[in-house]
C-alpha positions as CSV (number, residue, x, y, z in Angstrom):
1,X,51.8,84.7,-53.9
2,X,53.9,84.9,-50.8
3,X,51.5,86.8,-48.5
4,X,49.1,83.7,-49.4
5,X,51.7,81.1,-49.1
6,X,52.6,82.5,-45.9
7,X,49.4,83.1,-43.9
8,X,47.9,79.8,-44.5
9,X,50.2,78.2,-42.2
10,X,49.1,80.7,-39.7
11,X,45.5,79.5,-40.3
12,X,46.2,76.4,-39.7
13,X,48.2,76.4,-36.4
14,X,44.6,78.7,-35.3
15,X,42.4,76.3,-36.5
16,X,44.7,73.3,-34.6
17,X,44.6,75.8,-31.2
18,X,40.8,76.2,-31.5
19,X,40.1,72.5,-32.2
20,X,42.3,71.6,-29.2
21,X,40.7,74.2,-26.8
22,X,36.9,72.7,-28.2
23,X,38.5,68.8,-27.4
24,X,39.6,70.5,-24.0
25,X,36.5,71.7,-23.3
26,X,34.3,68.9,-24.2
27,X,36.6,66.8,-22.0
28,X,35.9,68.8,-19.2
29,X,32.3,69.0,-19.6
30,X,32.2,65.1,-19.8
31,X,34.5,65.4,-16.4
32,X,31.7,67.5,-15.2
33,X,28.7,65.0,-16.2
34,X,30.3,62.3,-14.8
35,X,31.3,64.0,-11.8
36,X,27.5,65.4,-11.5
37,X,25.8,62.3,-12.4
38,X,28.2,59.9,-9.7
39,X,26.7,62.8,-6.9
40,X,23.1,61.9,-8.4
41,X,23.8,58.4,-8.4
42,X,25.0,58.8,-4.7
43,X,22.4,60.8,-3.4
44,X,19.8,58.5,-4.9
45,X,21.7,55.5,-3.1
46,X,21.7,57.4,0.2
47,X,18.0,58.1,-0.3
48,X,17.3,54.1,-1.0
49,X,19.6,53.6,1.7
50,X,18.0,56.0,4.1
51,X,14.5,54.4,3.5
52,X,15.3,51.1,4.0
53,X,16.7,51.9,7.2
54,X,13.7,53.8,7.9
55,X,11.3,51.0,6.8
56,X,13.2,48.2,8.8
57,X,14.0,50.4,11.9
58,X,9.6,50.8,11.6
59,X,9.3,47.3,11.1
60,X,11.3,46.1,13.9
61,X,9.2,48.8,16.1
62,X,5.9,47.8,14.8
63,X,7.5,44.3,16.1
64,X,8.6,45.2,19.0
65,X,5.4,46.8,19.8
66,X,3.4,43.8,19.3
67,X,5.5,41.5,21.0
68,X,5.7,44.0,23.9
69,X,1.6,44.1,24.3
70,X,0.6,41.6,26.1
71,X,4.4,40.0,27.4
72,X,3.9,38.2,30.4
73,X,0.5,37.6,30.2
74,X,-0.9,34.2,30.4
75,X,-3.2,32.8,28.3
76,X,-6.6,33.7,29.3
77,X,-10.1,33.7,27.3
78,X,-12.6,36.5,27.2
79,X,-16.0,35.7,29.8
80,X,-18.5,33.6,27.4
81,X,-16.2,31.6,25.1
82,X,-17.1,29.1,23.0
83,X,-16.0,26.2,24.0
84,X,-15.6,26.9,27.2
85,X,-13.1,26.7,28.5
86,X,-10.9,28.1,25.6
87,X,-7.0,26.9,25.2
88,X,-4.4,27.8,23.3
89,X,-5.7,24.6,21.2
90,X,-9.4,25.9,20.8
91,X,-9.0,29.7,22.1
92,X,-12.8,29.7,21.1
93,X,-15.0,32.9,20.0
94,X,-16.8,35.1,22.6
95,X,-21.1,34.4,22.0
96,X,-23.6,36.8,21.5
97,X,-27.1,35.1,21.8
98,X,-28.9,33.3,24.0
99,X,-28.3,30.0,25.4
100,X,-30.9,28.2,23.8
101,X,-30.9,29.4,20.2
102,X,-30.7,26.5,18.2
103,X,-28.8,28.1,14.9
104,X,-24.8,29.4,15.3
105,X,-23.2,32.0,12.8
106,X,-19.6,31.9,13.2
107,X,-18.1,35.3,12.2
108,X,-14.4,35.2,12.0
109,X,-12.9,39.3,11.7
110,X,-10.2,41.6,12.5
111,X,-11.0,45.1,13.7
112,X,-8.9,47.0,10.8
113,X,-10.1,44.6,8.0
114,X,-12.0,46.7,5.8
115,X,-14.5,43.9,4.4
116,X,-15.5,43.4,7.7
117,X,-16.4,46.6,8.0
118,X,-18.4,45.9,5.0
119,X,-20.1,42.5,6.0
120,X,-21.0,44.2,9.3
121,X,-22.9,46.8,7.3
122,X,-24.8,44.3,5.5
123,X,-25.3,41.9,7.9
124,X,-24.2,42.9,11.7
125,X,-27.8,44.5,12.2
126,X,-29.4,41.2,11.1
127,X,-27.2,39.3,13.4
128,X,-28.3,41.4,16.3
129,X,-31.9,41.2,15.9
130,X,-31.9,37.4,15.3
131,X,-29.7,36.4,18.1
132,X,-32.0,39.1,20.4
133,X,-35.4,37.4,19.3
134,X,-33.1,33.9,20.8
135,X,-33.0,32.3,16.7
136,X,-29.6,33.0,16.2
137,X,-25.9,32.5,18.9
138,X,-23.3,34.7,17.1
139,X,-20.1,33.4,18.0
140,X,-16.9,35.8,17.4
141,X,-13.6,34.7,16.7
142,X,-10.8,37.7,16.4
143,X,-7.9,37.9,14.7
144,X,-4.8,40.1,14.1
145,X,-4.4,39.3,10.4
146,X,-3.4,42.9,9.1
147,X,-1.7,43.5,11.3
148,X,0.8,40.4,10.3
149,X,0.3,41.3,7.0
150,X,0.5,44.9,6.7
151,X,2.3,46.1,10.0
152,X,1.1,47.6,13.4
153,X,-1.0,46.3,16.0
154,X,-4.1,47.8,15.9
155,X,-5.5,44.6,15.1
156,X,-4.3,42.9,18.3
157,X,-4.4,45.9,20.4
158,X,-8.6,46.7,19.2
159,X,-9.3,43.4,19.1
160,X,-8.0,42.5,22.7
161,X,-9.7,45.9,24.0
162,X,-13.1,44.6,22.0
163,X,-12.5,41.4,24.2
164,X,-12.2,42.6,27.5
165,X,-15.5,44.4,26.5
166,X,-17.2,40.4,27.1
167,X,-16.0,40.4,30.7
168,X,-18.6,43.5,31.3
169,X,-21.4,41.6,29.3
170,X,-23.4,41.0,26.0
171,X,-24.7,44.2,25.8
172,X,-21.6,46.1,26.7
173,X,-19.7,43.8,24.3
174,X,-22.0,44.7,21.1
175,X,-22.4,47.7,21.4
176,X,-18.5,48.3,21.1
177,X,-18.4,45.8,18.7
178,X,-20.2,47.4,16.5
179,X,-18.9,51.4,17.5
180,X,-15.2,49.6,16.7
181,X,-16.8,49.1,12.8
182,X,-18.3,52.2,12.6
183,X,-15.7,54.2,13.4
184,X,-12.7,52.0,12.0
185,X,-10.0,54.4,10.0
186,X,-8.5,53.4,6.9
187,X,-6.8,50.0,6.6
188,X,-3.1,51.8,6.5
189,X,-3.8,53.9,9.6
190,X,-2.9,52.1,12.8
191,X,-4.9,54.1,15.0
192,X,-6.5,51.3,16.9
193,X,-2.8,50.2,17.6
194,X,-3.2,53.0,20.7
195,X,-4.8,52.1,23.7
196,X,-5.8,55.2,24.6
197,X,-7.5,55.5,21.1
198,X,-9.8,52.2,22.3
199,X,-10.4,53.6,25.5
200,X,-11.9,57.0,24.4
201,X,-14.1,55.0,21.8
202,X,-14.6,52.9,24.9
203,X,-15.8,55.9,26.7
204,X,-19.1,56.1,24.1
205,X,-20.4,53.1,25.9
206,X,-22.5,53.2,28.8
207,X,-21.5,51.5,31.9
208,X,-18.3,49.7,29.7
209,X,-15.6,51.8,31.4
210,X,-13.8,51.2,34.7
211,X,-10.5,50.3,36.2
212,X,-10.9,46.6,35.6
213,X,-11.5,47.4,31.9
214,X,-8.6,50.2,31.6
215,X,-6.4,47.2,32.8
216,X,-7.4,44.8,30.9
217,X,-7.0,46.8,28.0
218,X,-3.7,48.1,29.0
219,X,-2.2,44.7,30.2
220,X,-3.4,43.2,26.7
221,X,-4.9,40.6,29.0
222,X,-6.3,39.1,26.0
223,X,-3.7,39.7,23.3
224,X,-2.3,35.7,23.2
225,X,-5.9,35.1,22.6
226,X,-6.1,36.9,19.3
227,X,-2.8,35.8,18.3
228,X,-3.7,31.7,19.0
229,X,-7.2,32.4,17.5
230,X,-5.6,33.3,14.1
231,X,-3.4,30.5,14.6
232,X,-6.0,28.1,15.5
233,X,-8.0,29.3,12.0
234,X,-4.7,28.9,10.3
235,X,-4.7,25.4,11.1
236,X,-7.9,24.6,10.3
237,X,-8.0,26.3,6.6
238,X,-4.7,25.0,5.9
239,X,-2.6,27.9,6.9
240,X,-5.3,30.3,4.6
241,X,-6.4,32.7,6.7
242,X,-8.8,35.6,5.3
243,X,-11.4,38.0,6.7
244,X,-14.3,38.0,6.8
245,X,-15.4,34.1,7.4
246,X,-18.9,33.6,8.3
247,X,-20.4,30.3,8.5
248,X,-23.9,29.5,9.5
249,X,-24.2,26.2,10.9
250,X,-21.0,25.6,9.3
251,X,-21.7,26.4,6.0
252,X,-19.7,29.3,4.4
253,X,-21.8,32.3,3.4
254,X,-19.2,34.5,1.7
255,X,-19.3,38.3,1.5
256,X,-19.5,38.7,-2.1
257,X,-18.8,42.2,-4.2
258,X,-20.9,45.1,-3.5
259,X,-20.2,46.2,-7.1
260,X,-21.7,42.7,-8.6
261,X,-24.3,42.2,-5.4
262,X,-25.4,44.8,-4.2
263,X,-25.2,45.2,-0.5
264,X,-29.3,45.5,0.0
265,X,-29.4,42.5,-1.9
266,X,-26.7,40.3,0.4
267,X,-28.8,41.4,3.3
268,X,-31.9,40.5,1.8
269,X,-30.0,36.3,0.9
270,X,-28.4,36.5,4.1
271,X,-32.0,36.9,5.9
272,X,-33.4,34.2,3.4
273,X,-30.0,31.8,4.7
274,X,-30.6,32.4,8.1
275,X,-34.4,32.0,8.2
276,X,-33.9,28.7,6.2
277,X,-31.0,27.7,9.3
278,X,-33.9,28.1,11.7
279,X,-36.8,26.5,10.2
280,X,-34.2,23.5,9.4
281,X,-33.9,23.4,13.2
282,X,-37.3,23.3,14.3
């Protein structure tokens, strides 16, 4: 009786000691978690942090970059423009065609838009032979939409480049139009933003190159063009800009989706719209 009387106390002051080492040691383990977990939470903060920084410090330099091309410059118009001469009111759209072709496709693009890519592989080798055989005056306006909506300057750097390309001639002018499409990168790859990049591509077409050309793409002697062409279009759809636009005579033919209408078929109703334009005209 007394050697159990007397060792249950002992339990008990063993059983106290343990529970308060187990409360002692979940404390500190919650010490711990909250310890670890503020260090997560401030290491995911910094990250956020960090990449906001990074994305505004890019965006200002992207910015800065686009105001830079072209500062100084006065407004001037590519050779050829339509109307002529253009103005910051009406910067107009450089003409492929002849003079006395009686039917005018407006194509409005930007040299990164990736649908334009598109409606220039189903309808950019149609344009070409029409406006050769004299049915057809293809009249170009660019733009530097991407590159306001998605950052860079490719747009307005290639586009400018593409438009000192008119001061050489038609021919020069086409061809580069048309090398610019075929080699465009993807839509988030600003690689047309480089002037060197435009030159080199420049380089593929005969008799384009020379000083006068470098300077003019280097100067961005054209660059306030693009930017008052998009906002001359922005005016005139109600501040709606998208690319591509093409009009013939001044009625929309819209690129429409490969997946739905397939490209060969486009081609095929953008012939028939076109051959329908001509024989309207006489």
């Amino acid at each position: 009786m007394t050697t159990s009387g007397g060792s249950g106390p002992k339990r008990s002051g063993r059983e106290r000691a343990a529970e308060a080492r187990r409360r002692q040691a979940a404390a500190d383990r919650r010490r711990k978690q909250l310890v670890i977990g503020g260090v997560v939470v401030a290491v995911i903060a910094l990250a956020v942090l960090i990449g906001v920084l990074v994305q505004h410090n890019t965006s200002n330099s992207n910015k800065n970059a686009r105001d830079a091309y072209g500062a100084g410059q006065p407004f001037a118009a590519p050779s050829g423009v339509t109307p002529s001469p253009g103005s910051a009111a009406d910067p107009g759209a450089i003409v492929y065609g002849k003079p006395d072709a009686k039917v005018t496709v407006e194509v409005d693009e930007d040299v990164r838009c990736p649908f334009c890519k598109q409606a220039e592989s189903f309808f950019g080798a149609t344009n070409k032979e029409y406006a050769d055989a004299g049915k057809i005056q293809v009249h170009y306006r660019l733009v530097d939409l991407i590159d306001r909506n998605g950052g860079g300057q490719g747009s307005l750097v290639g586009g400018a480049t593409l438009a000192c390309a008119a001061d050489v001639g038609q021919a020069e002018f086409i061809a580069f139009h048309d090398l610019i499409f075929k080699n465009q990168p993807a839509e988030t790859d600003d690689a047309y933003g480089s002037v060197d990049t435009m030159l080199n591509l420049a380089s593929q077409v005969p008799n384009l190159r020379s000083a006068t050309f470098d300077a003019c793409a280097r100067d961005g002697k054209y660059a306030q063009w693009i930017k008052d062409n998009y906002t001359w279009l922005s005016k005139k759809l109600g501040g709606s800009v998208g690319t591509p636009d093409i009009y013939i005579d001044g009625t929309s033919f819209p690129l429409k989706d490969p997946t739905v209408v397939p490209g060969t078929q486009q081609t095929a109703d953008y012939r028939a719209a076109l051959d329908a334009a001509v024989a309207k005209q006489g």
